[in-house]
C-alpha positions as CSV (number, residue, x, y, z in Angstrom):
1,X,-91.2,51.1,247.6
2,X,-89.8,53.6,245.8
3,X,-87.8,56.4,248.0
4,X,-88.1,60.2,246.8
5,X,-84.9,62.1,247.4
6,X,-84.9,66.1,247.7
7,X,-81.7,67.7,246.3
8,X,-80.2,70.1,248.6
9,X,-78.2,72.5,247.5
10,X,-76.7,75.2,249.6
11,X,-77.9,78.4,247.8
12,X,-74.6,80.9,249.2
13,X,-71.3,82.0,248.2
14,X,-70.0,78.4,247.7
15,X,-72.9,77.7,244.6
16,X,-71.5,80.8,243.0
17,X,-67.9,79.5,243.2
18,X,-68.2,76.3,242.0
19,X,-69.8,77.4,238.4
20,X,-67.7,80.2,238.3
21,X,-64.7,77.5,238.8
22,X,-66.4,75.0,236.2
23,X,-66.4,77.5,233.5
24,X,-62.8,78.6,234.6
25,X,-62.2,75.0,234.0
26,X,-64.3,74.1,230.7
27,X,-62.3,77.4,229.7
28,X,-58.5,75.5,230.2
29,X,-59.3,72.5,229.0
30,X,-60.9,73.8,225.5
31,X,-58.1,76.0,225.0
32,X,-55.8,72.9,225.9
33,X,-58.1,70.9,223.2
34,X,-57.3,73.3,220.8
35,X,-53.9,74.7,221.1
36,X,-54.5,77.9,222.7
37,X,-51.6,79.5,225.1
38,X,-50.5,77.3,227.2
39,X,-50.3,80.2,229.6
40,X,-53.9,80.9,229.5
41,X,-55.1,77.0,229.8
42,X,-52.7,77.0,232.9
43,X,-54.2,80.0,234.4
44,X,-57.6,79.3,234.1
45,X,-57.8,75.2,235.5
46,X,-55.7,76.8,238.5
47,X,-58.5,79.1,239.2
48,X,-61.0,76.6,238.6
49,X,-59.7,74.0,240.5
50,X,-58.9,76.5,243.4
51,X,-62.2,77.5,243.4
52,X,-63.2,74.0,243.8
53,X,-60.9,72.9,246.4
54,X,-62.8,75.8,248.3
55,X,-65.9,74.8,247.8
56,X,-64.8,71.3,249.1
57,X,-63.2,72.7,252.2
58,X,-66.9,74.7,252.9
59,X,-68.6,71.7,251.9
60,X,-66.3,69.4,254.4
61,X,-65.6,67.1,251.6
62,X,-62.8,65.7,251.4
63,X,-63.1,64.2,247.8
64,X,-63.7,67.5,245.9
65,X,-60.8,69.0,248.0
66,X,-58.4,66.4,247.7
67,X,-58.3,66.1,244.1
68,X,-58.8,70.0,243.3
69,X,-56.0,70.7,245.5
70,X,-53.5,68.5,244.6
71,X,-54.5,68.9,240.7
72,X,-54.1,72.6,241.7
73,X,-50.6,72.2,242.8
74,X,-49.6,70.2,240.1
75,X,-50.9,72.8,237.8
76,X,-48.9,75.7,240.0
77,X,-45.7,73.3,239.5
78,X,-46.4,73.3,235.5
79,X,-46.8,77.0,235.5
80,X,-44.1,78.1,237.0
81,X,-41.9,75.8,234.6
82,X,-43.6,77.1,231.8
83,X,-42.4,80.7,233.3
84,X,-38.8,79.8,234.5
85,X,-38.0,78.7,230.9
């Protein structure tokens, strides 16, 4: 028996952040691919993975939040050395 699953996907604020934060995120990582400013590859995954850790709180999963946040911190933690020096 073959079981049909329908995707849900909550059409509010939270679909609008989260591919607002992937392209924040595909945005850091290219320019960290291909030597851009490390300021700008900085700023933009913090965003991104902000925006995600929000969409994971909304969303009450802990998964997407967890690792968002704490990827988000680390990424705060690089900045500011990056500043300070």
């Amino acid at each position: 028996m073959t079981e049909v699953f329908k995707k849900i996907t909550p059409n509010d604020i939270t679909w609008w952040v989260k591919w607002i934060s992937t392209a924040f995120l595909l945005m850091g990582i290219i320019s960290r691919s291909a030597g851009g400013p490390e300021i700008f590859d900085f700023c933009t995954t913090i965003i991104g993975g902000a925006g995600w850790a929000w969409v994971g709180y909304k969303w009450h999963d802990r998964s997407i939040l967890l690792l968002n946040g704490v990827v988000t911190c680390i990424l705060i933690i690089g900045l500011l050395r990056i500043i300070l020096n």
